[in-house]
Each structure stands twice: as C-alpha cells, then as structure tokens.
C-alpha positions as CSV (number, residue, x, y, z in Angstrom):
1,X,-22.1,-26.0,5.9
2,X,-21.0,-23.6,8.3
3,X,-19.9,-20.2,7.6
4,X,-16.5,-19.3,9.1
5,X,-16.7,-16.6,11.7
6,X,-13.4,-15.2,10.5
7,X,-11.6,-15.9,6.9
8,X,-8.1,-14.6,5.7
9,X,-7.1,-15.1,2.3
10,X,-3.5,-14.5,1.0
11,X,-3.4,-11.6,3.3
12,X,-0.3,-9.8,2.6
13,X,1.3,-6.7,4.9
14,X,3.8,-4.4,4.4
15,X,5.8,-1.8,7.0
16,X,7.7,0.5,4.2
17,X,9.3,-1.8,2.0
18,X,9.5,-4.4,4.2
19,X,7.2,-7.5,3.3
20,X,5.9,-9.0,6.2
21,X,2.5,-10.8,5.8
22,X,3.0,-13.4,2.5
23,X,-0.1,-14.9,2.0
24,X,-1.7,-15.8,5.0
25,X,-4.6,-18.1,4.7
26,X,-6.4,-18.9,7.9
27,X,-10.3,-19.6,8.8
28,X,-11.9,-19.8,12.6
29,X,-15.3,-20.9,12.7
30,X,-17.9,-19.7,15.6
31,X,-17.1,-21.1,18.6
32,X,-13.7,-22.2,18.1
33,X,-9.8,-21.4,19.7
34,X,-7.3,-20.6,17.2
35,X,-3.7,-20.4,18.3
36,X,-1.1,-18.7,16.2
37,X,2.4,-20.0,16.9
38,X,5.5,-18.9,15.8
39,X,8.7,-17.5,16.6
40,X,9.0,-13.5,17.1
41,X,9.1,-11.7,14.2
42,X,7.5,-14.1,11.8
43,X,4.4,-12.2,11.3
44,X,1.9,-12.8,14.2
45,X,1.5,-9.6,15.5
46,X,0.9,-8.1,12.3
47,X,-1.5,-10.7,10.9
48,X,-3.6,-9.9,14.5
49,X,-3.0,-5.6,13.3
50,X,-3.8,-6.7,9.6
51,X,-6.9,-8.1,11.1
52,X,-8.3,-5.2,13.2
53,X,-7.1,-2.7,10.6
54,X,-4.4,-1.2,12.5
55,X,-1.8,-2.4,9.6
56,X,-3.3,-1.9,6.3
57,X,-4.2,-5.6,4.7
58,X,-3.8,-6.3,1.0
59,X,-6.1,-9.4,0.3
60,X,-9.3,-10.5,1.5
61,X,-10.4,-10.4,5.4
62,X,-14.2,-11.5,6.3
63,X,-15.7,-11.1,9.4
64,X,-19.5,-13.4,9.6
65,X,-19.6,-13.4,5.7
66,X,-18.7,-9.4,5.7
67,X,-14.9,-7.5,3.7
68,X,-13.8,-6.2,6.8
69,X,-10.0,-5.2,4.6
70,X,-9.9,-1.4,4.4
71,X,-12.4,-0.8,7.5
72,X,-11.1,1.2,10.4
73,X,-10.9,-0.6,13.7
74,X,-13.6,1.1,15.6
75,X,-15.8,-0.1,12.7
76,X,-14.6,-3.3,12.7
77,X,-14.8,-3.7,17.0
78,X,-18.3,-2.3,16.3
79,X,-18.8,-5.3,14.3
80,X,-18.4,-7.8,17.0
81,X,-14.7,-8.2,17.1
82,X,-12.5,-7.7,19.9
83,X,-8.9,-7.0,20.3
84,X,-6.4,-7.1,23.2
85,X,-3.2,-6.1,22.2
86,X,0.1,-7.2,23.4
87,X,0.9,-4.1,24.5
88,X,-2.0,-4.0,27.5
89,X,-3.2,-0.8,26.8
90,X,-4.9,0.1,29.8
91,X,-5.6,4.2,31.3
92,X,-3.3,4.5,34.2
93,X,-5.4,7.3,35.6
94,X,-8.3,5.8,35.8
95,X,-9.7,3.4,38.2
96,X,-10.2,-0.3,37.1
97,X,-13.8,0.3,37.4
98,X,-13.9,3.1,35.2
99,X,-11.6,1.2,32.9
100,X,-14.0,-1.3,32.3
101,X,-16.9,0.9,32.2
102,X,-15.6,2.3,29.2
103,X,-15.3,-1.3,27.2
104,X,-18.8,-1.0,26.7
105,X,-20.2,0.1,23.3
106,X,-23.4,1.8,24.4
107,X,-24.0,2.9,27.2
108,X,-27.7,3.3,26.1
109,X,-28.6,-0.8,25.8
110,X,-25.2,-2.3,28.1
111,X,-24.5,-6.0,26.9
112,X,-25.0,-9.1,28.1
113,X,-21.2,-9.0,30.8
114,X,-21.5,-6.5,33.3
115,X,-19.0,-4.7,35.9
116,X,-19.3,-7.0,38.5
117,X,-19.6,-10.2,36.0
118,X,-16.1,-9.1,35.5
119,X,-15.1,-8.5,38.7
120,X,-16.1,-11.6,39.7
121,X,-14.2,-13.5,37.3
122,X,-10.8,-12.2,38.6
123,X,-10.6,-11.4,42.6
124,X,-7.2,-9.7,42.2
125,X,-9.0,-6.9,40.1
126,X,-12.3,-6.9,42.7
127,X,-9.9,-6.0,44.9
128,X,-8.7,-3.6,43.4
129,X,-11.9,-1.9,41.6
130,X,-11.5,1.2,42.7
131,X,-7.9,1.7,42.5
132,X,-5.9,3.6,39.6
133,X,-5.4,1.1,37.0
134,X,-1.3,2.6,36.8
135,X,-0.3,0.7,40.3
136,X,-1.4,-2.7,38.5
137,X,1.2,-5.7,37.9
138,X,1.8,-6.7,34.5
139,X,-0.9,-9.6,35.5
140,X,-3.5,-7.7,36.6
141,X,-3.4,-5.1,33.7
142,X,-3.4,-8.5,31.4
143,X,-6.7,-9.5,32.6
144,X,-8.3,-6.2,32.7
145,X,-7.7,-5.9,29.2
146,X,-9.6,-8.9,28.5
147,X,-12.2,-7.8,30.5
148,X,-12.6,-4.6,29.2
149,X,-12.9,-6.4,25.8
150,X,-15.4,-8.9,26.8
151,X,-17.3,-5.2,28.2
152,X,-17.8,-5.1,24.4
153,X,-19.9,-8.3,23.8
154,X,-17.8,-9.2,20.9
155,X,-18.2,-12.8,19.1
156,X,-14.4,-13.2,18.5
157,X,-11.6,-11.6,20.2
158,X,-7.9,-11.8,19.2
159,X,-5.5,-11.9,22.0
160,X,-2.0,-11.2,21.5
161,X,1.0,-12.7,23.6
162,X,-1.2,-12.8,26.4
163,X,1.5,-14.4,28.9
164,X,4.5,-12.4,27.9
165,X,7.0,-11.5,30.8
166,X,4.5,-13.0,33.1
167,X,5.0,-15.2,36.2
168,X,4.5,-18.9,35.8
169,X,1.8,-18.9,38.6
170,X,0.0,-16.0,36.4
171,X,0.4,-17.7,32.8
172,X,-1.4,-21.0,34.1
173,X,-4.1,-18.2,35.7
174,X,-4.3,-16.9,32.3
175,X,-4.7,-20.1,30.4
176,X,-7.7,-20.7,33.1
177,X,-9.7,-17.2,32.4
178,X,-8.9,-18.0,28.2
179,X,-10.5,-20.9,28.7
180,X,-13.4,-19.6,30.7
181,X,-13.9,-17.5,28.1
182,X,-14.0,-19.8,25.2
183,X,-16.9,-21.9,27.3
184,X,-19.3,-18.6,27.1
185,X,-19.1,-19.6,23.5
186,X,-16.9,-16.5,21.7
187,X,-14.4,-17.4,19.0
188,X,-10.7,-16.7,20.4
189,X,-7.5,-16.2,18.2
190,X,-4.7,-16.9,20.3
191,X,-1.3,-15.3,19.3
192,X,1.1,-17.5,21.7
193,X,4.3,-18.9,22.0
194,X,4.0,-20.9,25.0
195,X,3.1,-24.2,24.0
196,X,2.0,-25.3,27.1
197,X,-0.9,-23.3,27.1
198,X,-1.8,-22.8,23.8
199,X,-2.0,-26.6,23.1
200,X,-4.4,-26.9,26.3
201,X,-6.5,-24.2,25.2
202,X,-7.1,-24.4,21.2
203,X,-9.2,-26.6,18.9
204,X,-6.5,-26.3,16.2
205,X,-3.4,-24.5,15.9
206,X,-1.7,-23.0,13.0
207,X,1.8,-22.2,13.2
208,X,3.8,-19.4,11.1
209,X,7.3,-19.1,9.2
210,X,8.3,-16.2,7.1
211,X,5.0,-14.6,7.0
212,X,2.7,-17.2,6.0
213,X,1.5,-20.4,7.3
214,X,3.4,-23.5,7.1
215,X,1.0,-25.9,9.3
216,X,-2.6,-26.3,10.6
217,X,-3.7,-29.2,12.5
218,X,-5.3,-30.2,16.2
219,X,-3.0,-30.2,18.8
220,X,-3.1,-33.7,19.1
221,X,-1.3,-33.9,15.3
222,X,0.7,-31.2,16.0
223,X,2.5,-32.9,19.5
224,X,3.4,-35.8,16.7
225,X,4.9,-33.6,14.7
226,X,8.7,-32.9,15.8
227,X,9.8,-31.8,12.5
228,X,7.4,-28.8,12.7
229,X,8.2,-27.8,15.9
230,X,12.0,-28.2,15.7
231,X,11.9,-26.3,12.0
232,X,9.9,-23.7,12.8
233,X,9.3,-23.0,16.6
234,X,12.6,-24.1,18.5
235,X,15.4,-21.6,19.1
C-alpha cells in the first residue's frame, strides 16, 4: 500500500483562546492535488500555517512517514515541503531574478528547476527578470512566488488562495501554471475558493466547516452534491 505523502490527524489549532483547527483529518498521497474548500474563516489558512509550523499544531502531522508537529518551518521546507502563502511574500527590492535565486536551498548542489526553467514557464516575469520585484501586479508577484518555491525542489507545496483579488484572465492563467505543475509530478494542496478552478485542477477535494472537515470526495461526487455546497460553501 502506499504511503501518504502528507497525513493530518485530528489536528487542532488555537490563536489565544480561540479554537480554530477541530480535528482536522486529511491524507495526500504522492503525486496527487488536494483542494481545500471552504468559506473564509473556517480554518483553511490555519490548517496550511498548522502544517508548515507557522501556527503551532496539537495532534499528529507526517510528512513521507516523518512527525513533522513541533518542527520549525525552515526544517520542515528543508524536508521537501513547499509553501506559498496567501500573502505573496515577495522582496520588493530585489530583482525577480534575484528573487528566485534565493528559493534555492543550496547553492552548493542547485536542483533539478533552474532560473531560466522558470522564466520560461511565465513570459510576463522573463520580461521582467531583471526588474525590482516591488513594481509587480498582484499576478505577477503570484507566480513568482510559486516559482521561487518550485527553486526549492520540494515534493509537495501548499498554495494558499492563489487567485485572490485576481483578474479573471489571470486566475484561468493560474489554474494553467497549477496544473503544469502537478504534471512534473509534486503533490499540491490547494487552499481555494473558486470552484471553477479547483474542481479542474484536483484529484479529490475536501471541503471545511467550523474547523474540521465535513466532506472528501472526487470532484466528480462533489458537483452531485448540492447539499454540500449550498450548506457549507454558498454565501
């Protein structure tokens, strides 16, 4: 039987007092496209922080058979996984070269994506390689972040509300590169709320309510079932 790439067992998370995370139980095997769906504030966000240890997890979190709970998340990234957070962190005063030249781990053996591998993948930042990575659109800084990740060689990356406040031409962009991504063969967690694109992107979904998870299916189940989606996703 294969071994999950990623398994979270009644992961809880707090922020103060506040109970967030209630027993989130989730797997993603190698190779495979997760999305996490959900309306804001349900928990998402913080399951993908619980994860990389940026919120601090109470349960059990393993990462290719290793407890990853209680690591911190340069030792978990050095593991093999990747993050790109909603918030695009990117450094403005740096060019977008130089932004992805620091995604990779050692500098001493380089992995197997390169600069221009990258470049290559999106024109818009080619174009814009050598410019400060500040003057970028909300777009462009999207997909350096995912570059710089993929700098990293990780075997799962974890990509949170990768289209939000983004122009419908540059969502469906998005959606494309995801997917490009998932064909190279790395495991993908997909925090997303629009539907359209996770359900064209993921092998299975699961969706969220109240800090845990209240379904898990393909996509194909999922579109059959209204009652989920009317519950726990529509406003």
């Amino acid at each position: 039987m294969t071994q999950a790439m990623l398994s979270v067992k009644d992961l809880n998370a707090y922020y103060g007092k506040s109970h967030v995370l209630r027993g989130v139980n989730m797997e993603i095997m190698p190779g495979e496209v997760i999305a996490l769906l959900g309306r804001n504030g349900v928990g998402r966000s913080t399951t993908a922080k619980a994860i990389m240890g940026e919120v601090e997890p109470k349960g059990e979190i393993t990462f290719k058979g290793q407890p990853i709970s209680g690591l911190e998340s340069y030792q978990i990234a050095r593991l093999g996984l990747g993050y790109v957070p909603e918030s695009r962190d990117i450094f403005p005063a740096m060019t977008v070269r130089q932004n992805l030249i620091l995604g990779i781990k050692d500098m001493r053996h380089p992995g197997k994506h390169t600069v221009d591998q990258m470049l290559d993948m999106f024109p818009n930042l080619r174009a814009r390689a050598d410019n400060l990575a500040g003057v970028l659109s909300g777009g462009e800084k999207q997909m350096l972040t995912m570059c710089r990740t993929l700098m990293g060689d990780p075997e799962l990356i974890i990509i949170d509300e990768p289209t939000e406040g983004l122009a419908p031409k540059i969502v469906h962009q998005i959606g494309d590169v995801i997917a490009e991504i998932a064909k190279t063969g790395v495991s993908i967690l997909l925090v997303e709320q629009k539907l359209s694109i996770a359900l064209r992107i993921a092998d299975r979904v699961y969706v969220m309510g109240h800090g845990e998870i209240v379904y898990s299916g393909t996509p194909e189940e999922f579109k059959t079932r209204d009652d989920v989606r009317a519950e726990w996703l529509e406003v």
